[in-house]
DOLUMGU-139295 format. One line per 10 residues: number of its first residue (from 1); their letters; for each residue x, y, z of C-alpha. Coordinates in steps of 0.001 Angstrom, whole numbers. Layout:
REM residues N
NUM = A = X Y Z ~ ...
//
This chain:
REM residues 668
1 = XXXXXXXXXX = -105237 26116 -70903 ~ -105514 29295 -69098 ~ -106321 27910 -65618 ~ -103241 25082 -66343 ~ -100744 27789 -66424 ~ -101988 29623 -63901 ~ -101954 26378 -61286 ~ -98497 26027 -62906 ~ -97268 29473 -61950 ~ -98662 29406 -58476
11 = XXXXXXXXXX = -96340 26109 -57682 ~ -93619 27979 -58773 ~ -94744 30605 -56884 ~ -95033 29093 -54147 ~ -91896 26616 -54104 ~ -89577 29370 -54536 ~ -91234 32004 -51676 ~ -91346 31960 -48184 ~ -94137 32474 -47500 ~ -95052 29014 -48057
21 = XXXXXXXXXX = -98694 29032 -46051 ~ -100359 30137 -48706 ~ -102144 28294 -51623 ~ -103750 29569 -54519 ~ -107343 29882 -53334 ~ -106033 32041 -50354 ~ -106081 30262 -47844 ~ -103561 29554 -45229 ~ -102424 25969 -44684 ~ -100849 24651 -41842
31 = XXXXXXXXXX = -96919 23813 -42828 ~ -95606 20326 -42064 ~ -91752 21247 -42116 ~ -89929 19815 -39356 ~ -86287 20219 -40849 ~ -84930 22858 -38979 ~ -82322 24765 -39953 ~ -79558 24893 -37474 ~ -76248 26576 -37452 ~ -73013 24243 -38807
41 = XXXXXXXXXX = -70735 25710 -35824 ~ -71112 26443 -32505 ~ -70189 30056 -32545 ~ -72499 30397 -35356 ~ -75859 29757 -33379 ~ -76835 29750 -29991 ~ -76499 27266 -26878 ~ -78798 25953 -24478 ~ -77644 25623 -21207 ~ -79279 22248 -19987
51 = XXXXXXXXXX = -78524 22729 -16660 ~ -78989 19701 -14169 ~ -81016 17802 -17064 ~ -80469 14447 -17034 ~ -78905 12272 -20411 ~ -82699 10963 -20775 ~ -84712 14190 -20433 ~ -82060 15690 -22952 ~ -82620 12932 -25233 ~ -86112 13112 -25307
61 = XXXXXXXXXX = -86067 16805 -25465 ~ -83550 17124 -28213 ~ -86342 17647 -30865 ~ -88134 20653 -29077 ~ -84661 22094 -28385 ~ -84207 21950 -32046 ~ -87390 23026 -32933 ~ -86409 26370 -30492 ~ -83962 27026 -32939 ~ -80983 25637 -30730
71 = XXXXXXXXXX = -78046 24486 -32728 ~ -75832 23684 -29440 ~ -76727 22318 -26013 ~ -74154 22560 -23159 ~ -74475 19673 -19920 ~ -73963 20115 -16276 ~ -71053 18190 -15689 ~ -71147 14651 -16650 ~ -67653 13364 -14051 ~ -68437 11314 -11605
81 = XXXXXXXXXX = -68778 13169 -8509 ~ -69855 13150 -4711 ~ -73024 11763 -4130 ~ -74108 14031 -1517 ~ -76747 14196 1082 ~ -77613 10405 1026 ~ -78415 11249 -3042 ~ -81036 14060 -2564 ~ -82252 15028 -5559 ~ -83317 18419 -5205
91 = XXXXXXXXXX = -81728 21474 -6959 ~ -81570 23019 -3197 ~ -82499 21222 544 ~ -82327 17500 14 ~ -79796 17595 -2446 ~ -77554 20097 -3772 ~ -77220 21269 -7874 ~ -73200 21379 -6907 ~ -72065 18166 -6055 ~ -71433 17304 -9789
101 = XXXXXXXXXX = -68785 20202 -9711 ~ -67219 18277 -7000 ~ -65349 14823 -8874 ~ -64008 12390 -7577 ~ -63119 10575 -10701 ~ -63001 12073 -14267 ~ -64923 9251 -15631 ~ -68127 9955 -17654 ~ -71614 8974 -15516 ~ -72304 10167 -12170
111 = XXXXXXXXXX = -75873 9631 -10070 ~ -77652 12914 -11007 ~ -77339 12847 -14779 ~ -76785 8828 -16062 ~ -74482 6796 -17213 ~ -71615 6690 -19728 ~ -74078 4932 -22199 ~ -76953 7113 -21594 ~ -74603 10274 -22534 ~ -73751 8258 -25875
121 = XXXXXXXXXX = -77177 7767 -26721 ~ -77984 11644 -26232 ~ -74783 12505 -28446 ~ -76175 10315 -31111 ~ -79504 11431 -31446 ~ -77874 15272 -31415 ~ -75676 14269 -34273 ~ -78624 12855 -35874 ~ -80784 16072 -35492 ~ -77694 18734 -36053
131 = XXXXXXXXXX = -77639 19788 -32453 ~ -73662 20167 -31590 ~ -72961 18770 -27657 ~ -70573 20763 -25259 ~ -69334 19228 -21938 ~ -69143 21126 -19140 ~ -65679 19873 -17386 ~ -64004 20791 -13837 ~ -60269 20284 -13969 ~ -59489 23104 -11412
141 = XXXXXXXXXX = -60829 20956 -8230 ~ -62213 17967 -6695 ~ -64502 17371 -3981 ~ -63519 18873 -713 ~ -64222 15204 717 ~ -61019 13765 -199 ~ -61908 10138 1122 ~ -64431 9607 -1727 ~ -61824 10243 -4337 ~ -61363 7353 -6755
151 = XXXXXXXXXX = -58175 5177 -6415 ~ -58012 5364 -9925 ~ -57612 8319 -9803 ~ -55041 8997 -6750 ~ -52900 6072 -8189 ~ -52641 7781 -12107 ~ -51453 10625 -10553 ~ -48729 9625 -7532 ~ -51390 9990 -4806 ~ -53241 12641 -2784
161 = XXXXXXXXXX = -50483 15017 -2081 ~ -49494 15090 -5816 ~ -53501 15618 -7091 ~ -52954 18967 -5355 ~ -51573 22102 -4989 ~ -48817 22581 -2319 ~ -50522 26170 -1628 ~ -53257 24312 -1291 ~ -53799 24068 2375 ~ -54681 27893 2221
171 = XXXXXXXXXX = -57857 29839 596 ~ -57225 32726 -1532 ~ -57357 35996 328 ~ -55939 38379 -2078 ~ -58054 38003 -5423 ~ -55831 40030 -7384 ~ -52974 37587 -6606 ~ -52556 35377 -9616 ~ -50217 32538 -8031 ~ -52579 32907 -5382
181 = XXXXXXXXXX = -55755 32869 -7465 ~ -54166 29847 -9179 ~ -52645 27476 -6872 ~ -55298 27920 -3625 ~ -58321 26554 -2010 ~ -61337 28351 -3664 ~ -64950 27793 -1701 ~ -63281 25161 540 ~ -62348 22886 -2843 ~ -58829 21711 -3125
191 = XXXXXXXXXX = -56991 22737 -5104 ~ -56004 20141 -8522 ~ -51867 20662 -9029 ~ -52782 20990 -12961 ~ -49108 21417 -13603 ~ -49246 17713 -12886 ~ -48070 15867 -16075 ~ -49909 12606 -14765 ~ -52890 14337 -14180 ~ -53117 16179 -17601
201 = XXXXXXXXXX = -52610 12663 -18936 ~ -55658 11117 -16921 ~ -57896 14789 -17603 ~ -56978 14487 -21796 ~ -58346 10568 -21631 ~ -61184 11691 -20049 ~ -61983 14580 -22627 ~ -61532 11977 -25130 ~ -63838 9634 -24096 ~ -66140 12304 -23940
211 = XXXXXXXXXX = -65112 13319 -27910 ~ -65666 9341 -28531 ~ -68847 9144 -27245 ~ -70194 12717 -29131 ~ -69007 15658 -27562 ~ -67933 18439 -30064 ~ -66844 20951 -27080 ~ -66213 21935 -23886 ~ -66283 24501 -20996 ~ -63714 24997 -18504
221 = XXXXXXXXXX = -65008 25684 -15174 ~ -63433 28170 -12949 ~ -60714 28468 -16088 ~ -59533 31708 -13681 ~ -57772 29353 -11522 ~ -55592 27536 -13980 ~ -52590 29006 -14520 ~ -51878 30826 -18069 ~ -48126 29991 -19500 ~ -46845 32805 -18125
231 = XXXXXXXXXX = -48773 32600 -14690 ~ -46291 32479 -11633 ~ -45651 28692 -10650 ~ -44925 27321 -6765 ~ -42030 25660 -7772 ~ -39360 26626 -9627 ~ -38782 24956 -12961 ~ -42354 23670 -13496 ~ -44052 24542 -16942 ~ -47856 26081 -17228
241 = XXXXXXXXXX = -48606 23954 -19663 ~ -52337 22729 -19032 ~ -54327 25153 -21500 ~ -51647 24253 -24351 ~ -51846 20229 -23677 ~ -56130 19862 -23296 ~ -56863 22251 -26182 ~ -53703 20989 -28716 ~ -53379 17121 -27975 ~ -57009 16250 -27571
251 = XXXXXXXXXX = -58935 14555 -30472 ~ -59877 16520 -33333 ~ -58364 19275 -32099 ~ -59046 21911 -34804 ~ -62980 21013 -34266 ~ -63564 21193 -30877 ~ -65234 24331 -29275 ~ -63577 25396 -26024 ~ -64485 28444 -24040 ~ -63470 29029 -20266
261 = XXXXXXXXXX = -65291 30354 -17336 ~ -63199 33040 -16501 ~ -65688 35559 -13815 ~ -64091 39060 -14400 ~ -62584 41095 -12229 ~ -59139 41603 -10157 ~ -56648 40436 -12248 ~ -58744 38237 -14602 ~ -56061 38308 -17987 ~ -59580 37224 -19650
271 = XXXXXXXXXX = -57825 38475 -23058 ~ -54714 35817 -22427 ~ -57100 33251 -21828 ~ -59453 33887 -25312 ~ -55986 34013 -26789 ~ -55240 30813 -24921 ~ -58211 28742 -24409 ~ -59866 29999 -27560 ~ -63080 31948 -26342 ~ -64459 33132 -22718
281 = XXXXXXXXXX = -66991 33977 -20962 ~ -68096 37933 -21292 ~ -69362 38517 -17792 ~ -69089 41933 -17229 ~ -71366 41933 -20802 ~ -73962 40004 -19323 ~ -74384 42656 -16009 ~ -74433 45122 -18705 ~ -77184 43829 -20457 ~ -79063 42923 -17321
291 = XXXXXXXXXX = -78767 46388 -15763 ~ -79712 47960 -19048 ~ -83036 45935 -19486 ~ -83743 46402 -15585 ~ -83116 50093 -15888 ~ -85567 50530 -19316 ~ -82394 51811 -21032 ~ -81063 50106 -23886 ~ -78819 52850 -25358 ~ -76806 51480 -28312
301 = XXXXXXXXXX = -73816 52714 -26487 ~ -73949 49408 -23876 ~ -74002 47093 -26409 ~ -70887 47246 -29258 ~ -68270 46546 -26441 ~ -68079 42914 -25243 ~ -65813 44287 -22348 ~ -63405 41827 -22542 ~ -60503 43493 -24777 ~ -59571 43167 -28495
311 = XXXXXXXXXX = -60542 39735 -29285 ~ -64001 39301 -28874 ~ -64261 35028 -28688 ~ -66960 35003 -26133 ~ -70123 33239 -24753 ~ -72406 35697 -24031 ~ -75504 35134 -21712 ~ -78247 37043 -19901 ~ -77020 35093 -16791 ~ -75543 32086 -15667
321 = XXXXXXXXXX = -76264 29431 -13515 ~ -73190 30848 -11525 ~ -74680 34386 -11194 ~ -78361 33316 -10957 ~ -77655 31141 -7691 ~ -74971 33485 -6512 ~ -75882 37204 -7007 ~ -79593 37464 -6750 ~ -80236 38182 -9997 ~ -82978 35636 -9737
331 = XXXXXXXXXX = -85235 37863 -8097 ~ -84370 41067 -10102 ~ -85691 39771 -13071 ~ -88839 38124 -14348 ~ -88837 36043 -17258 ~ -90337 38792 -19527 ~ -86727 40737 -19089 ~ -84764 37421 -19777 ~ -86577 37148 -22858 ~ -85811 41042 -23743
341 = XXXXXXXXXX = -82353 40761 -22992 ~ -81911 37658 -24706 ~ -83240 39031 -27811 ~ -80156 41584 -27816 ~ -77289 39387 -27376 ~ -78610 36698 -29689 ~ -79663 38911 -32517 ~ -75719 40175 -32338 ~ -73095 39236 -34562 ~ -70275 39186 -32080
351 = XXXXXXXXXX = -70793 36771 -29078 ~ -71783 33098 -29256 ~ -75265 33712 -26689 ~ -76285 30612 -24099 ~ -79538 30351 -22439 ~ -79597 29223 -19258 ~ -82825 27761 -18135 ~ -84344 28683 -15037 ~ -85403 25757 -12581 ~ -89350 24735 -13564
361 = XXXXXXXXXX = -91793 27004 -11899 ~ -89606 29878 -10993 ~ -90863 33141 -9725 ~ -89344 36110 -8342 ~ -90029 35056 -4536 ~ -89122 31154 -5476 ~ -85278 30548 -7043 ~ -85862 26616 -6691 ~ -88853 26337 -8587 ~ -92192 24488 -8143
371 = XXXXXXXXXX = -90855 21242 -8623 ~ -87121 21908 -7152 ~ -85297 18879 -9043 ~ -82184 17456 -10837 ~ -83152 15601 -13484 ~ -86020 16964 -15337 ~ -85958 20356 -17614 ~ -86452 23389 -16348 ~ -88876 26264 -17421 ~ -90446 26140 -20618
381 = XXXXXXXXXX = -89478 29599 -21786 ~ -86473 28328 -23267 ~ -88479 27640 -26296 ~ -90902 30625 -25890 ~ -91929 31845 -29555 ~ -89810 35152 -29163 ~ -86991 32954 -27947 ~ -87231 30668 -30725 ~ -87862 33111 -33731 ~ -84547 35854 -32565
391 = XXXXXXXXXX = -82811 31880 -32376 ~ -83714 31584 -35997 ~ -83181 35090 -36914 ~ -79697 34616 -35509 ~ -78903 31585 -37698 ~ -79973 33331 -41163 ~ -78040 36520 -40796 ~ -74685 34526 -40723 ~ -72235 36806 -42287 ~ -74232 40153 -41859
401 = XXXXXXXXXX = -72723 42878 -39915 ~ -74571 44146 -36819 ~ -75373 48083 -36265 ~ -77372 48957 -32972 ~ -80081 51796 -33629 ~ -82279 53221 -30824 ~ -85852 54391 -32060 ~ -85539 58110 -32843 ~ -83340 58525 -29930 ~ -85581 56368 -27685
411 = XXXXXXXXXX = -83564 54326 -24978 ~ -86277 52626 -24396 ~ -86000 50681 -27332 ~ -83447 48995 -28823 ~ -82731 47556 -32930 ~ -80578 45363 -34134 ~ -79406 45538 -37648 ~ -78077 42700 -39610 ~ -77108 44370 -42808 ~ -80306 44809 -44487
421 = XXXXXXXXXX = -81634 41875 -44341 ~ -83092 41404 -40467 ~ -84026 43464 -37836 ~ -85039 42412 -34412 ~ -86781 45432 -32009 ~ -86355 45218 -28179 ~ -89104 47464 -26302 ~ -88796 47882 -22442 ~ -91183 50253 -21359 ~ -94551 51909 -22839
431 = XXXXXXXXXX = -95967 50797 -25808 ~ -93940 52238 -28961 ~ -94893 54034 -31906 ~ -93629 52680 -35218 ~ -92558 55404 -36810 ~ -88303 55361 -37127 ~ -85596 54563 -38923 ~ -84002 51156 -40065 ~ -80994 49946 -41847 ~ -84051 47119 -43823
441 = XXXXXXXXXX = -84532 46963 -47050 ~ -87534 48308 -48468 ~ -90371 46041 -48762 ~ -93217 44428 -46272 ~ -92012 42298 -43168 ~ -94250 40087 -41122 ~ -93623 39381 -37420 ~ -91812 36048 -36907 ~ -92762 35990 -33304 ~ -96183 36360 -33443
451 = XXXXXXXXXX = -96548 35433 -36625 ~ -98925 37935 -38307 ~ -98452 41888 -37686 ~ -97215 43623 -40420 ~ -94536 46009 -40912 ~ -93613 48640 -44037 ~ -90257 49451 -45138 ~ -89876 52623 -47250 ~ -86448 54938 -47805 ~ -85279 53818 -44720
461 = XXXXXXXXXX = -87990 54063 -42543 ~ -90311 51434 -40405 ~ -94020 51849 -40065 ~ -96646 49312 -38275 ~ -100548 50875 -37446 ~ -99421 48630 -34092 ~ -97611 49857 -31083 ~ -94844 47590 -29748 ~ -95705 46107 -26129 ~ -93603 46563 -23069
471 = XXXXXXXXXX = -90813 43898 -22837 ~ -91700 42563 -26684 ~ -89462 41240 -29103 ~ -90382 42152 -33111 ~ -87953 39624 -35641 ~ -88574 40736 -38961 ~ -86584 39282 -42065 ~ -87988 37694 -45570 ~ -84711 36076 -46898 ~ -83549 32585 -45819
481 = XXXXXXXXXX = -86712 32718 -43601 ~ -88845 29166 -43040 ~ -92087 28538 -41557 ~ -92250 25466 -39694 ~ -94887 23076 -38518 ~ -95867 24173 -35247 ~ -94307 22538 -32218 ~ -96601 20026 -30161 ~ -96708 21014 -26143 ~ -97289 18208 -23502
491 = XXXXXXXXXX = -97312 20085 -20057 ~ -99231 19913 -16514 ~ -101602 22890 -15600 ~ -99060 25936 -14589 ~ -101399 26307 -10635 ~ -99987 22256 -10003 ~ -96784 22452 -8176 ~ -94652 19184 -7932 ~ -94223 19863 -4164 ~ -96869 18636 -2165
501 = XXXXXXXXXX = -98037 17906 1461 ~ -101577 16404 1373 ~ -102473 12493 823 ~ -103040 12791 -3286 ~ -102235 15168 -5445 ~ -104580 16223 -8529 ~ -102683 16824 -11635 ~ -104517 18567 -14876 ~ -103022 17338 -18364 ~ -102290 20230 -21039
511 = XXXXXXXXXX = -101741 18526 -24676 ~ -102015 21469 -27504 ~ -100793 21266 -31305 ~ -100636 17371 -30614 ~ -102090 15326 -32654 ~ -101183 12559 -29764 ~ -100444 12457 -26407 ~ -99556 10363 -23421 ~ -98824 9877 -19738 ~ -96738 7359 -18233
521 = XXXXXXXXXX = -96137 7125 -14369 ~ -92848 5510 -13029 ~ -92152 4336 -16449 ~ -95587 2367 -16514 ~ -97740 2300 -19153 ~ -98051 5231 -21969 ~ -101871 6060 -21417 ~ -103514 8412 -24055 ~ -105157 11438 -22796 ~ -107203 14859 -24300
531 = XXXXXXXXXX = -106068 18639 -23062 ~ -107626 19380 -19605 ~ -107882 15302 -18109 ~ -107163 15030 -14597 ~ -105375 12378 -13012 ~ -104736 11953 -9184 ~ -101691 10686 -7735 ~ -101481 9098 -4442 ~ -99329 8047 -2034 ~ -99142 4017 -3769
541 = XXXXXXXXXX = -97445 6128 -6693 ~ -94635 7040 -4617 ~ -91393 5237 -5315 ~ -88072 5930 -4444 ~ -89494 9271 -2198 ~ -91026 10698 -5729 ~ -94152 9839 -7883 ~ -91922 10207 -11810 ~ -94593 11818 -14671 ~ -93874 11470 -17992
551 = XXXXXXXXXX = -95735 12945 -20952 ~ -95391 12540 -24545 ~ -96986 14460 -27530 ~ -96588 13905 -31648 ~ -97673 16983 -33917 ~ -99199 16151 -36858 ~ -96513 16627 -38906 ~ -94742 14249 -36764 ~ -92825 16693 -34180 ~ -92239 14895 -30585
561 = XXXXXXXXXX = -92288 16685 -27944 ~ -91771 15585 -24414 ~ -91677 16976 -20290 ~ -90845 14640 -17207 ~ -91910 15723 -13714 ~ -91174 14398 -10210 ~ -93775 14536 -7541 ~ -92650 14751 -3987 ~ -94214 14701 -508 ~ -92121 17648 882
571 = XXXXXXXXXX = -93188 16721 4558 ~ -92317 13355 4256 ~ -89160 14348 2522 ~ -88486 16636 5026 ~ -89166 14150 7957 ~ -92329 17168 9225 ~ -94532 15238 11308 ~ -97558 17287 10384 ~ -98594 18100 13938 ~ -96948 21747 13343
581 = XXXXXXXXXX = -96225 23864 16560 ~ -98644 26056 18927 ~ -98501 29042 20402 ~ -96139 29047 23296 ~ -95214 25641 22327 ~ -90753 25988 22504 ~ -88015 24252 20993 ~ -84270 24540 22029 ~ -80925 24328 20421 ~ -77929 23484 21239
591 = XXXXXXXXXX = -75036 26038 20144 ~ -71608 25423 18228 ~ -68526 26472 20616 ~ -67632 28961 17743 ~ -70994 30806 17789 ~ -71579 34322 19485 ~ -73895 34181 22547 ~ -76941 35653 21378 ~ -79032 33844 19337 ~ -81978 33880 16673
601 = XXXXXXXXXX = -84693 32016 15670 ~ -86039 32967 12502 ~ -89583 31236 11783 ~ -91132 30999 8226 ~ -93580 29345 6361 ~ -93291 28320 2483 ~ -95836 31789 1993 ~ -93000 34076 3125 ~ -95300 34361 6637 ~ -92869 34587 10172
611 = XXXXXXXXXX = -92640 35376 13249 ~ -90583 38472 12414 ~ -88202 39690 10298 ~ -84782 38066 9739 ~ -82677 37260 11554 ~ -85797 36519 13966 ~ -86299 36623 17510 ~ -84223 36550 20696 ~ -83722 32999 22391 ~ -83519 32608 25668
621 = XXXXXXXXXX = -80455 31419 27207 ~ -80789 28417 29206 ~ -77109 27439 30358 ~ -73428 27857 28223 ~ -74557 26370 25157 ~ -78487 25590 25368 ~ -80726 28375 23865 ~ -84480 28411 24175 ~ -87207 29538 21862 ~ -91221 29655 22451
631 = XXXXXXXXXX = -93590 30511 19888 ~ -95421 33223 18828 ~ -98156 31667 16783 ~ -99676 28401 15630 ~ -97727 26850 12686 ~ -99416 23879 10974 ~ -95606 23606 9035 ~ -93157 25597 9002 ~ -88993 26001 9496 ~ -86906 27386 11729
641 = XXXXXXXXXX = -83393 28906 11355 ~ -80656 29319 14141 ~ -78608 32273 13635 ~ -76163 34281 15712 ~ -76347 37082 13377 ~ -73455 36003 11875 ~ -73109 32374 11750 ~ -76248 30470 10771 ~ -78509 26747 10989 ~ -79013 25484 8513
651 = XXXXXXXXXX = -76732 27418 5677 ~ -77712 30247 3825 ~ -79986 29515 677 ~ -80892 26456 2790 ~ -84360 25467 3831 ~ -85156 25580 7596 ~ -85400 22455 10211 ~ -89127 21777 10181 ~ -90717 22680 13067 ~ -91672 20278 16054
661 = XXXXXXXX = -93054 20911 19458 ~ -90357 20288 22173 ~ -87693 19346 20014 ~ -83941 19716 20486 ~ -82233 20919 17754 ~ -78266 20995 17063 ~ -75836 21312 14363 ~ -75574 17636 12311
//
């Protein structure tokens, strides 16, 4: 009888505790929960920014986003848009990330990210899973090649010269200008005349198609250059009216989550438009955070203020795509620091925090990645285990106020309080002594990232006989906690880049947690494989320029996980014969008319090797416009760049023109 109740009391135990894993003889069993909990609204929980994935590798990814902890995901725009560089695929070279923020129709589907269906399919299986779906849409401007512009289009709105602007023939000079700011050229892009009844009609339709087919929000890009109600207008008599019509008349209005991009600085009104649009991005929040991680000091007093006024509606990041391409941040920090800083802004109350994913294989010397391609997902760390457990943490302490405590005065460090129910520690530098106070109630706390180090709560005070790392997140909480089934990874060995140059390529296949796993190339057959096979692709694999790897995996409790890779011949890509260049070997170039008369020629190889340091070496001048350039070294491949110091060949953040002896380059 005795050993009945007792089995009795331990299922009670156990049903009602969270600590789940273990059963009555001890030991710790291996949990087979796969219903994550994710937050009912978007501001609630946090958003992954799914930038340049395609509909299909979102689909197929949508259970390890939610399995990160993930409760929104936010597109790359999903218009259809200029298809760009003959439809290169790459994030940067052959291809370009931008062209799908450059429509020429606001119809869903466009060549780098699917089709109309393929977007419904995604929504679906989100709705299905709990994951909400925001749209990232660009009303402000079109492409700045105007001849690709849908008749649909020109004829809904009363042609070209009513899609835009009439300031539009001029850029903005004067940033602190608001008419100017919202009625000119910005980057070269024209200018949309969003005062345009007829086009606000076509923009709403195509917002609700997009609410149709799934969408529960949406992000304004470059909201700074729509006019607010009050704005200045070009012509007398004409109402600012677009922020009033596309967040009041569209479908289920009340539900939808819009935020605006709105980059701060000279004359931003950022507080008009959270009052307007509903919530904005906190910028200026973002460098603080960066600068704070970078600089190993976290004091509590960069943190409380969002920086964007009263009303505190924001998305909050570590970065943006915007600021990642644009401002070099991609080189300041490693992933390590991302994953610090992330840990503060999503363990916050106030903010709603997005993760942008950096391109696959990043580094601090390589922006575009190891496998430099729209399409696929990006680096894995967006559902690193510190990443995923402060996602989790961020989803149970719904409702609990947020205080910001630094470690007996350490800077160093940073906690965030959520009542007294969760903590999450941010360390930047030396390892850190456990030894401070907390707002936690009393009682023992395990580590949800790594799962077993235990901490001690007692009148207000945290102790661990374990020093915090440098750059380590700690998530501690007991309430509304779950352990879930671990995750399943499918991956290719991290020293295999995607970019090759040699006749095959031999890739090593990583499978852990999965109880199966599979490889399929160019959509062939699903072939079962173990952690560490080797396959080798060669160049019969190749179709349409890439070799397309898919893998598959299935925990045992069921979990899919999933990772798509494109391998490409960068010298055939690139049109390199192979040959390379010799020693005195020279090249000229013909000069635009606009161009100063003394020229550069900056050599590099993809190691960071040249010639010399930018902007290179002197050409020699062979008549008006001819320049000549003879080399210093061999070079089995490499690129060139034609500068004048100012002006440059090809564009900055562009690759160079492969190298080959005796050729004559110019400006396409």
């Amino acid at each position: 009888m005795k050993r009945i109740i007792a089995l009795m009391l331990c299922v009670l135990i156990t049903a009602g505790s969270a600590f789940a894993l273990t059963s009555c003889s001890g030991a710790k069993e291996e949990s087979t929960n796969t219903n994550y909990k994710l937050a009912d609204k978007i501001a609630d929980g946090t958003i992954l920014h799914c930038f340049c994935w395609d509909f299909e590798t979102i689909t197929n990814s949508l259970e390890d986003i939610a399995a990160a902890g993930y409760s929104t995901i936010q597109t790359s725009p999903i218009n259809e848009c200029l298809v760009g560089e003959d439809g290169g695929m790459q994030l940067y070279g052959m291809g370009k990330w931008y062209y799908h923020f450059q429509p020429t129709d606001y119809k869903i589907g466009n060549y780098q990210l699917g089709t109309r269906e393929q977007f419904k399919t995604m929504c679906k299986k989100a709705d299905k899973l709990g994951i909400k779906v925001i749209v990232d849409v660009v009303p402000n401007h079109t492409t700045p090649t105007t001849d690709a512009i849908n008749k649909n289009l020109l004829d809904a709105v009363g042609g070209l010269d009513k899609l835009y602007h009439n300031n539009n023939a001029y850029d903005i000079s004067n940033w602190g200008d608001r008419l100017q700011c919202t009625t000119r050229k910005m980057g070269g892009l024209p200018d949309i005349n969003t005062e345009n009844k007829d086009f606000q009609d076509y923009f709403i339709a195509y917002l609700n198609d997009c609410i149709d087919c799934g969408a529960d929000g949406f992000r304004y890009d470059a909201a700074k250059h729509i006019a607010l109600p009050d704005d200045p207008t070009e012509t007398e008599g004409v109402k600012n009216n677009f922020w009033t019509r596309v967040t009041k008349e569209i479908k289920n209005a009340d539900k939808i989550f819009n935020y605006g991009e709105v980059l701060q600085g000279n004359n931003d009104r950022i507080g008009e438009y959270i009052k307007t649009i509903g919530a904005c991005t906190a910028s200026s929040y973002g460098g603080a955070v960066r600068n704070a991680v970078m600089q190993c000091n976290v004091d509590t007093s960069y943190f409380s203020d969002l920086r964007v006024g009263s009303k505190e509606d924001c998305v909050t990041w570590v970065e943006s795509h915007d600021n990642y391409i644009n401002d070099g941040n991609w080189s300041a920090m490693d992933n390590s620091q991302v994953i610090a800083a992330w840990a503060i802004i999503a363990a916050r109350e106030k903010g709603t925090p997005l993760f942008f994913d950096r391109p696959y294989g990043n580094s601090l010397d390589n922006q575009w990645g190891t496998m430099n391609r729209i399409g696929t997902s990006n680096n894995m760390f967006y559902k690193d285990k510190a990443v995923s457990a402060v996602n989790f943490f961020r989803t149970a302490m719904i409702g609990e106020e947020e205080n910001f405590l630094n470690p007996g005065d350490d800077t160093t460090a940073i906690q965030i309080c959520r009542g007294k129910k969760g903590a999450v520690i941010v360390n930047t530098t030396d390892k850190l002594n456990v030894d401070f106070e907390t707002d936690l109630a009393d009682g023992k706390y395990i580590d949800r990232v790594d799962g077993k180090t235990e901490y001690t709560v007692s009148g207000g005070k945290i102790t661990c006989d374990k020093k915090i790392p440098e750059y380590s997140v700690v998530v501690l909480y007991n309430d509304d906690y779950t352990e879930y089934a671990t995750p399943a990874t499918v991956k290719i060995s991290d020293k295999v880049s995607c970019l090759y140059d040699t006749d095959t390529v031999d890739v090593k296949l990583e499978a852990k947690n999965a109880d199966k796993a599979t490889y399929s190339i160019n959509d062939g057959k699903e072939t079962s494989y173990k952690n560490g096979k080797t396959i080798t692709l060669t160049a019969s694999d190749v179709k349409d320029g890439a070799i397309k790897l898919e893998l598959n995996g299935t925990s045992k409790a069921g979990q899919k996980t999933y990772m798509k890779y494109f391998f490409v011949n960068e010298a055939a890509l690139l049109g390199v014969s192979g040959d390379g260049v010799k020693a005195d070997d020279k090249v000229t170039f013909k000069k635009p008319s606009d161009w100063g008369d003394n020229l550069n020629a900056y050599v590099y190889d993809d190691s960071g090797e040249n010639e010399a340091e930018w902007p290179g070496n002197k050409m020699k001048k062979l008549d008006n416009d001819t320049y000549e350039y003879t080399f210093n070294y061999d070079w089995e491949r490499g690129y060139i760049i034609f500068n004048d110091g100012t002006s440059q060949y090809p564009g900055e953040n562009e690759r160079g023109l492969p190298l080959e002896k005796d050729k004559e380059y110019s400006v396409e």
